[in-house]
C-alpha positions in Angstrom: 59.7 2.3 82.4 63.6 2.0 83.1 63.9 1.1 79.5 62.2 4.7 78.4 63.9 6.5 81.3 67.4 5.3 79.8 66.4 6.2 75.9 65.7 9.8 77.4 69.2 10.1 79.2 70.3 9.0 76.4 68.5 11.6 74.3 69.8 13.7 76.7 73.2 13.3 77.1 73.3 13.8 72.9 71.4 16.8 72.9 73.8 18.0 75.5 76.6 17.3 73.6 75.3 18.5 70.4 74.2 21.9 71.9 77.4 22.8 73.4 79.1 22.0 70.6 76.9 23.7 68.6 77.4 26.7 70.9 81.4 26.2 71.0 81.2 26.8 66.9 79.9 29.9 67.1 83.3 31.2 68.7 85.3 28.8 66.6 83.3 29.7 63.1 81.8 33.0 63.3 81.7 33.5 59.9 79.4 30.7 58.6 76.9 32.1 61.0 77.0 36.0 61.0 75.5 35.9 57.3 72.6 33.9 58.5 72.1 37.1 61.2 69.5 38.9 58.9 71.1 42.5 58.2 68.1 44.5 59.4 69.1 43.1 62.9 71.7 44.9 64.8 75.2 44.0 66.1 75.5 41.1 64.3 78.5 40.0 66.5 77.0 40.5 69.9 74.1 38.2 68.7 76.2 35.7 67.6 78.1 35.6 70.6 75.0 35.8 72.7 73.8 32.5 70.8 76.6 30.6 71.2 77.0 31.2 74.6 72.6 30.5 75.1 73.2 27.3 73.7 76.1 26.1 75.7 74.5 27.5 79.2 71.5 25.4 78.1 73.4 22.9 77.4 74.8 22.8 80.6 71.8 22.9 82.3 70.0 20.2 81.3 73.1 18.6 83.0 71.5 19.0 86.3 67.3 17.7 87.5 67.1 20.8 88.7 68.0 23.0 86.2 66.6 21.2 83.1 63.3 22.3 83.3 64.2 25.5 82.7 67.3 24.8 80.4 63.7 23.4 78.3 61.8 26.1 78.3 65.1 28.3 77.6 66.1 26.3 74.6 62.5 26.0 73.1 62.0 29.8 73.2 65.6 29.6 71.5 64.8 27.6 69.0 61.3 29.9 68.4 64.0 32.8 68.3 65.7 31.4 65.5 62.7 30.6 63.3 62.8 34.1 61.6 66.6 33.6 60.9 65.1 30.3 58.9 62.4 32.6 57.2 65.0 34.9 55.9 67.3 32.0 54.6 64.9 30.7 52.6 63.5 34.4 51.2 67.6 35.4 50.4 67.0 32.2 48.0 68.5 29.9 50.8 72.1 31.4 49.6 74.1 33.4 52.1 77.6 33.5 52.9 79.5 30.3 51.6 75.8 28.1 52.2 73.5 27.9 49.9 71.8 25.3 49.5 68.7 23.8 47.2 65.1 25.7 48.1 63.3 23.0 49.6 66.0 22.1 51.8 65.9 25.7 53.6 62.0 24.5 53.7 62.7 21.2 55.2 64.7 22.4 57.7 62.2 25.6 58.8 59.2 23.3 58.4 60.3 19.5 59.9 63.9 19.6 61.4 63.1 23.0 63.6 59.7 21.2 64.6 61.6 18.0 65.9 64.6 20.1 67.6 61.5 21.5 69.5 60.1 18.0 70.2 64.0 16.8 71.1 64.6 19.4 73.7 60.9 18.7 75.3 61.7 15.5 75.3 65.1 15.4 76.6 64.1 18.3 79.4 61.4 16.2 81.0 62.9 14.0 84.4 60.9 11.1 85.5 61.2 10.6 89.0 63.6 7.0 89.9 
């Protein structure tokens, strides 16, 4: 039990890290992700900035028991928001911007890594009680 509550702070404390970075870049590097904005979307910038700052808030509040419950939910419905920005990737050829990459990696990432980022953040949001 203490040994799978530790493995989940762990998880935790990653994803926490790895979100608000992730978030952080989005101000730092706007221009690797405003091409993956799909153009029939508007204000490209605005979204962008709303993102990064979604994932950092969630970030942060998985910090706290209280507010990781919801910081879960948030960040799963994020994730779910980004899925047709993975669709579009793959049908521009999985080239925008500067990133392209091969086909099947646009479908790996849609179809396996966006599944387990769901599973991570379920995962990472759930508190046992000490």
């Amino acid at each position: 039990m203490a040994t799978e509550m530790r493995k989940r702070d762990i998880s935790r404390y990653v994803l926490i890290g790895f979100y608000f970075f992730a978030g952080f870049n989005h101000f730092l590097m706007p221009e690797f992700y405003l091409p993956l904005i799909p153009q029939s979307w508007p204000a490209p910038e605005v979204l962008n900035v709303f993102g990064g700052l979604a994932e950092m808030a969630i970030a942060v509040a998985y910090i706290s028991g209280r507010t990781r419950k919801w910081a879960m939910v948030a960040l799963v419905a994020l994730l779910i928001a980004f899925i047709p920005i993975h669709i579009d990737f793959i049908v521009k050829g999985s080239c925008v911007g500067s990133l392209c990459v091969p086909a099947w990696l646009g479908w790996l990432r849609l179809l396996l890594v966006h599944p387990l980022l769901i599973l991570w953040a379920i995962y990472a949001g759930k508190t046992e009680k000490r």
